[in-house]
C-alpha positions as CSV (number, residue, x, y, z in Angstrom):
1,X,-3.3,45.2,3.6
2,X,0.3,44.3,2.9
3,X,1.0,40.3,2.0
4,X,3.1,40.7,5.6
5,X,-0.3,41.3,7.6
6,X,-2.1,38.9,5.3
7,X,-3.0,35.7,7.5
8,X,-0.9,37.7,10.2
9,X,1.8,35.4,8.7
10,X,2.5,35.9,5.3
11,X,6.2,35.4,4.3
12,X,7.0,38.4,2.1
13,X,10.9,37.1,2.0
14,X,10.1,34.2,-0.6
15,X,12.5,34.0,-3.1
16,X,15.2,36.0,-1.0
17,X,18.1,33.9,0.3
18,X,18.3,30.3,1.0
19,X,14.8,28.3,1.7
20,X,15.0,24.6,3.0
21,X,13.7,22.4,0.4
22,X,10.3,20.5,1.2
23,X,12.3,17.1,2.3
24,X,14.3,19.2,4.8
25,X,11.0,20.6,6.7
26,X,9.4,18.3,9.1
27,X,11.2,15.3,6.9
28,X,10.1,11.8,7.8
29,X,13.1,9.4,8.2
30,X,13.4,7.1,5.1
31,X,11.8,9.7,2.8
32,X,12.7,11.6,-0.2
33,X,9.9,14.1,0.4
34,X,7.3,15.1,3.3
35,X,3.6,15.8,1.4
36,X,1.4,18.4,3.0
37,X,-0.2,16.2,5.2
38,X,3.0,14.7,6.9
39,X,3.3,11.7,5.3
40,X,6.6,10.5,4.1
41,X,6.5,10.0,-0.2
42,X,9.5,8.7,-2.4
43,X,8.5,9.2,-5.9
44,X,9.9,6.1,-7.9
45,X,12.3,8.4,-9.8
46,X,13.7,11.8,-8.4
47,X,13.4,14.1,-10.4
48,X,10.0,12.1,-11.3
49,X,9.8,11.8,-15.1
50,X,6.0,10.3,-15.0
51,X,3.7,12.7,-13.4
52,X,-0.1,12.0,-12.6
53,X,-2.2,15.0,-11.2
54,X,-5.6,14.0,-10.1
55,X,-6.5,17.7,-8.7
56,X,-7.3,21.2,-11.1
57,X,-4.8,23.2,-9.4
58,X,-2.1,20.9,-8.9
59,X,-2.1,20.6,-12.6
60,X,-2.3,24.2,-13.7
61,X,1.2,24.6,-11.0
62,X,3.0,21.9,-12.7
63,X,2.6,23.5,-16.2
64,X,3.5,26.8,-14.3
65,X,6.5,25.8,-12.7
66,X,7.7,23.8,-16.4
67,X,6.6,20.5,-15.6
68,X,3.8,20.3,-18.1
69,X,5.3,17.9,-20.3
70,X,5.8,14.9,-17.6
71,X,2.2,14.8,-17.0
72,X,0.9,11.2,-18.5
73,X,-2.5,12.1,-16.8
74,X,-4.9,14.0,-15.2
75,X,-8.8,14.2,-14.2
76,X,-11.6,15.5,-16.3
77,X,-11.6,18.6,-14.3
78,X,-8.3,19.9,-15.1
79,X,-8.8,22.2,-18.3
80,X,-6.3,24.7,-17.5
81,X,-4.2,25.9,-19.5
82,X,-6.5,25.6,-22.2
83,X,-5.3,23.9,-25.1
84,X,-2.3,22.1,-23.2
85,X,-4.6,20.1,-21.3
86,X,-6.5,18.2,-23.9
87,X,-4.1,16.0,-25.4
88,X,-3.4,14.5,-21.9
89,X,-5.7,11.6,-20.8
90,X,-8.3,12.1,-18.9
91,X,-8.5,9.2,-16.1
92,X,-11.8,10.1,-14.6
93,X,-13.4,12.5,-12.1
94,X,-11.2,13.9,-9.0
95,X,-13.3,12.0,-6.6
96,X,-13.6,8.7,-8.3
97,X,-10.2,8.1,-11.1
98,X,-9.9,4.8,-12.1
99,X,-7.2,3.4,-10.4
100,X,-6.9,0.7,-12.9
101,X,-5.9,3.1,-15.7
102,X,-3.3,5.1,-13.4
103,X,-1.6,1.8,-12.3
104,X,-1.6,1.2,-16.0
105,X,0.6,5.2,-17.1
106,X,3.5,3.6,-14.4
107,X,3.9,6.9,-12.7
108,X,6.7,7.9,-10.9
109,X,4.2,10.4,-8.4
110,X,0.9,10.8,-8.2
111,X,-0.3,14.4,-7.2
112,X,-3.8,14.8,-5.4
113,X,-5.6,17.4,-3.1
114,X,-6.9,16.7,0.6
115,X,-10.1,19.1,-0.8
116,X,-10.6,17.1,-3.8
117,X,-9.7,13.4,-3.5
118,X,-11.1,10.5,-1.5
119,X,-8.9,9.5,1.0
120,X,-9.9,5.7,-0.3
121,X,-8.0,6.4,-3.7
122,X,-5.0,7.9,-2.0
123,X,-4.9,4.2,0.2
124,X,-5.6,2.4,-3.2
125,X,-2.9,3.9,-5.2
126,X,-1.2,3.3,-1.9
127,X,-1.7,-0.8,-1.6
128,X,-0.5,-0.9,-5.3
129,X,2.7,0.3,-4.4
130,X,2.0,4.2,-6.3
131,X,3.7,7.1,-4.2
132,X,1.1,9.7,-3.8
133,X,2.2,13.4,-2.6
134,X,-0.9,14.7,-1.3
135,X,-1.2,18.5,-1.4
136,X,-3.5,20.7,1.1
137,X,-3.5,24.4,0.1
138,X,-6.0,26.4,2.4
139,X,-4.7,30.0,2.2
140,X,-2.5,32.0,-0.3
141,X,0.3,31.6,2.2
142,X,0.2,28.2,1.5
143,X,0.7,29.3,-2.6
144,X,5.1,29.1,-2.0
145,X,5.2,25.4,0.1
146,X,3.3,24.0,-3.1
147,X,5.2,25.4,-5.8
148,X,8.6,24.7,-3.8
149,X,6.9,20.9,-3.3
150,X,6.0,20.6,-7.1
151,X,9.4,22.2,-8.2
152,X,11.5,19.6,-6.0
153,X,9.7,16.7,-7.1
154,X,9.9,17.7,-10.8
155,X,13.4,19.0,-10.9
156,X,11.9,22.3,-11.5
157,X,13.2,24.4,-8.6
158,X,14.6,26.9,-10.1
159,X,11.1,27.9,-12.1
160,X,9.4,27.3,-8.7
161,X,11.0,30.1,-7.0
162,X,10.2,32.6,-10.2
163,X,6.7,31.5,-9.7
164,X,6.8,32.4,-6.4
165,X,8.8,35.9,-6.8
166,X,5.9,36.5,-9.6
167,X,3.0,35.9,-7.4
168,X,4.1,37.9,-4.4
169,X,5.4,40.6,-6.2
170,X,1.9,40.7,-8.2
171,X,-0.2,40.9,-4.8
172,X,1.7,43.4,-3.4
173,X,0.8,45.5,-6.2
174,X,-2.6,44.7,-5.7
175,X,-2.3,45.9,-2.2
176,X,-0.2,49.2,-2.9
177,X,-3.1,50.1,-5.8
178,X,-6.0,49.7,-3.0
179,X,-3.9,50.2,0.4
180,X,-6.1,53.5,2.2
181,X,-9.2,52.9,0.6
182,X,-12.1,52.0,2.3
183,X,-13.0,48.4,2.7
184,X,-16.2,47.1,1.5
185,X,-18.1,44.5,2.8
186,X,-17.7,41.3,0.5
187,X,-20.0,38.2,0.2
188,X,-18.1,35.5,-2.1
189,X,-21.2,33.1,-2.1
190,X,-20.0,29.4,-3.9
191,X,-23.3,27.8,-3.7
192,X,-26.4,29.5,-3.6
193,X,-29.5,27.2,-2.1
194,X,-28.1,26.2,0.4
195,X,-26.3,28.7,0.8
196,X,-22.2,28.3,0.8
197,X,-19.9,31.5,1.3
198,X,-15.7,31.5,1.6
199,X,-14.7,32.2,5.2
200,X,-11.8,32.7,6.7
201,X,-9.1,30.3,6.7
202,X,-9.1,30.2,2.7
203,X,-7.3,31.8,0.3
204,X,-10.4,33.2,-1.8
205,X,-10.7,35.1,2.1
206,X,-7.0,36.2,1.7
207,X,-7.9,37.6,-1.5
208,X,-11.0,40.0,-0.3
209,X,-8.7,40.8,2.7
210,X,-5.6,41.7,0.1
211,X,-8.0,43.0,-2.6
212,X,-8.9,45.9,-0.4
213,X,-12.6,44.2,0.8
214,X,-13.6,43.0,4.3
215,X,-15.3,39.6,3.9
216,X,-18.5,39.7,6.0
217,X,-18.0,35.8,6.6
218,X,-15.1,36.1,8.3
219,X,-17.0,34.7,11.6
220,X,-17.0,31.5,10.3
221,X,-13.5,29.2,8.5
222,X,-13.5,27.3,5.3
223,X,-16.3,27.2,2.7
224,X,-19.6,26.4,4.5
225,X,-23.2,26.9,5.1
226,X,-24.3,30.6,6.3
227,X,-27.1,31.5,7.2
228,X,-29.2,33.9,4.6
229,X,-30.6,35.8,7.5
230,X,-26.8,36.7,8.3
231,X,-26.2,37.9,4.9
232,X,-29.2,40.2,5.2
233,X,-28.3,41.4,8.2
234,X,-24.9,42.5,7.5
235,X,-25.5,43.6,4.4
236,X,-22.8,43.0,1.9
237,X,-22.3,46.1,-0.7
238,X,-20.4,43.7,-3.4
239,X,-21.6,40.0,-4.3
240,X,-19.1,37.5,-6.0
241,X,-20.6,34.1,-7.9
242,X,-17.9,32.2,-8.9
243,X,-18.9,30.3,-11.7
244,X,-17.8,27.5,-14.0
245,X,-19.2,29.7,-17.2
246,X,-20.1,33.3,-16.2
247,X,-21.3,34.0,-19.4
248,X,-23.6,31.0,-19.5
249,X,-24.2,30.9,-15.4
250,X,-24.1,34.2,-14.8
251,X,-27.3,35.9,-15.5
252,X,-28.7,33.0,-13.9
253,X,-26.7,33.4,-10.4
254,X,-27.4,37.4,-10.7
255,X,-30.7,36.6,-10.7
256,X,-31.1,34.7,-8.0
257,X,-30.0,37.4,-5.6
258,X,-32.9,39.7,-6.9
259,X,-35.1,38.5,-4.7
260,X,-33.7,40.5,-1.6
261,X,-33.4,44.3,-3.1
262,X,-32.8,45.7,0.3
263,X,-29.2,44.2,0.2
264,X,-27.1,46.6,-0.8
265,X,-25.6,44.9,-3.5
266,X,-28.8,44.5,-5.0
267,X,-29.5,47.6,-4.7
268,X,-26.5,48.9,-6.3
269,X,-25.8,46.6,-8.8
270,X,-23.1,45.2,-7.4
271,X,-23.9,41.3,-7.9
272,X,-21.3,40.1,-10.2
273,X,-20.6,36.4,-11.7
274,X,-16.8,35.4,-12.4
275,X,-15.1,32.6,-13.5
276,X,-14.8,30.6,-10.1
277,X,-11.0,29.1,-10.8
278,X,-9.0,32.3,-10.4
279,X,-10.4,32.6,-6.5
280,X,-11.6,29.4,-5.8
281,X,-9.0,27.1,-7.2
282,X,-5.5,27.5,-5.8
283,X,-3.8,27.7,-8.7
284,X,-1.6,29.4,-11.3
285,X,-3.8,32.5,-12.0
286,X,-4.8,33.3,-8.1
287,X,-3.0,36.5,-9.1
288,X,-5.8,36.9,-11.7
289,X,-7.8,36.3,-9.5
290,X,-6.5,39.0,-6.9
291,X,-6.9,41.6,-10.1
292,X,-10.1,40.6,-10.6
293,X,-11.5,41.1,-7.1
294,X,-9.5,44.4,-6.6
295,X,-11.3,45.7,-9.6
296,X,-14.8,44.6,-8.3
297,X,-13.8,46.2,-4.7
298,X,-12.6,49.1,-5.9
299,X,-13.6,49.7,-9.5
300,X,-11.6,53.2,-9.7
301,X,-8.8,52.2,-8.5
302,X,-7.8,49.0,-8.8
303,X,-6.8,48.8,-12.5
304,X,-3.2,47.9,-13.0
């Protein structure tokens, strides 16, 4: 599948010609910026100088994009990149920060994620006269908005559109390496009992699309609960666990699917444990993460 079927709307023209900037789309009178939600943000310095990211992926974009060093804080779940991250403070979990210790850092923005944040800290920061940008990434064609959002804000345009240039260019590849092979049917399960699968609508089901796979939960949208009987019933020949360690978690998760041999992913061997962050997490590495699904899908060709 080519990134211009992808979502039956993927914009494969990013980073050719003139884009308008994200306060130019849908702007809201009396705003610097419009967020991802539609709600009008001035950050209290433009470029903003003293950055806040209370979302994983939000931070791993602003190191992409060269923004790294404004960050004065993020949440406990932001680890990547490695080794950049942990000199930063940490100001609590995603869905509860302490507001009292991000009033405190005086930031210019705050960053968070409609998938990840309480709508009740947005409308705190809010009330103490913070400027939040909220951010709502669903599918990879939503990848170029956020980098182009994050770049403007920053003063980091310029590194925004190479980001973006990078990542298309890198799917495409992905596609051209699997494009006439069959497509597999794919489970990407993120929760096991209940069970939780990627559907369509996200970008972990552009990825399978992209990667050369057809994701059997496609008949349902987001990440929610499907039903097992489903699953056995249309027989998925590949099995993805995302997980936080899949070294650790792995095993674990592999096992778990043992108990229904007749799947043919079972059967096969074909139950593999990833890190979840390159496919779950809309990110800096969802490239990665396309790379690593290709080779799942299609082991003998997908190699770059």
């Amino acid at each position: 599948m080519s990134l211009s079927a992808l979502g039956a709307a993927l914009p494969v023209t990013l980073g050719c010609g003139k884009h308008a900037s994200p306060s130019e789309r849908n702007a809201v009178p009396g705003f610097a910026f419009t967020d991802e939600i539609g709600r009008g943000v001035n950050p209290r310095d433009v470029p903003a100088r003293r950055v806040v990211s209370l979302a994983p992926n939000v931070t791993e974009l602003l190191f992409a994009v060269g923004a790294g060093a404004l960050l004065v804080g993020v949440d406990n779940y932001s680890d990547q990149p490695a080794r950049l991250v942990d000199h930063i403070p940490k100001l609590g979990s995603d869905y509860e920060p302490s507001i009292e210790r991000i009033v405190a850092l005086s930031p210019d923005v705050v960053f968070t994620s409609l998938s990840a944040n309480r709508r009740e800290t947005v409308e705190a920061l809010q009330r103490l006269d913070i400027p939040v940008f909220v951010t709502d990434t669903r599918a990879v064609v939503g990848m170029d908005r956020m980098y182009r959002s994050l770049g403007a804000i920053t003063g980091h345009a310029k590194q925004a559109e190479e980001q973006i240039v990078h990542l298309h260019a890198g799917l495409e590849e992905v596609a051209r390496r699997v494009s006439g092979r069959p497509k597999p049917r794919v489970l990407v399960v993120v929760w096991d009992d209940p069970l939780y699968v990627a559907g369509r609508g996200t970008f972990t089901h552009d990825l399978i699309e992209l990667a050369g796979g057809t994701n059997i939960a496609a008949d349902v949208t987001g990440f929610v609960r499907y039903p097992l009987e489903r699953v056995l019933r249309l027989g998925p020949e590949l099995i993805v666990l995302p997980t936080h360690s899949a070294v650790e978690q792995g095993p674990r998760a592999i096992a778990y699917w043992s108990r229904w041999p007749e799947l043919p992913a079972v059967r096969t061997g074909r139950v593999k444990a990833i890190e979840d962050a390159v496919i779950i997490r809309p990110g800096a590495r969802l490239l990665e993460g396309a790379n690593v699904l290709a080779r799942l899908i299609h082991p003998d060709k997908a190699s770059p």
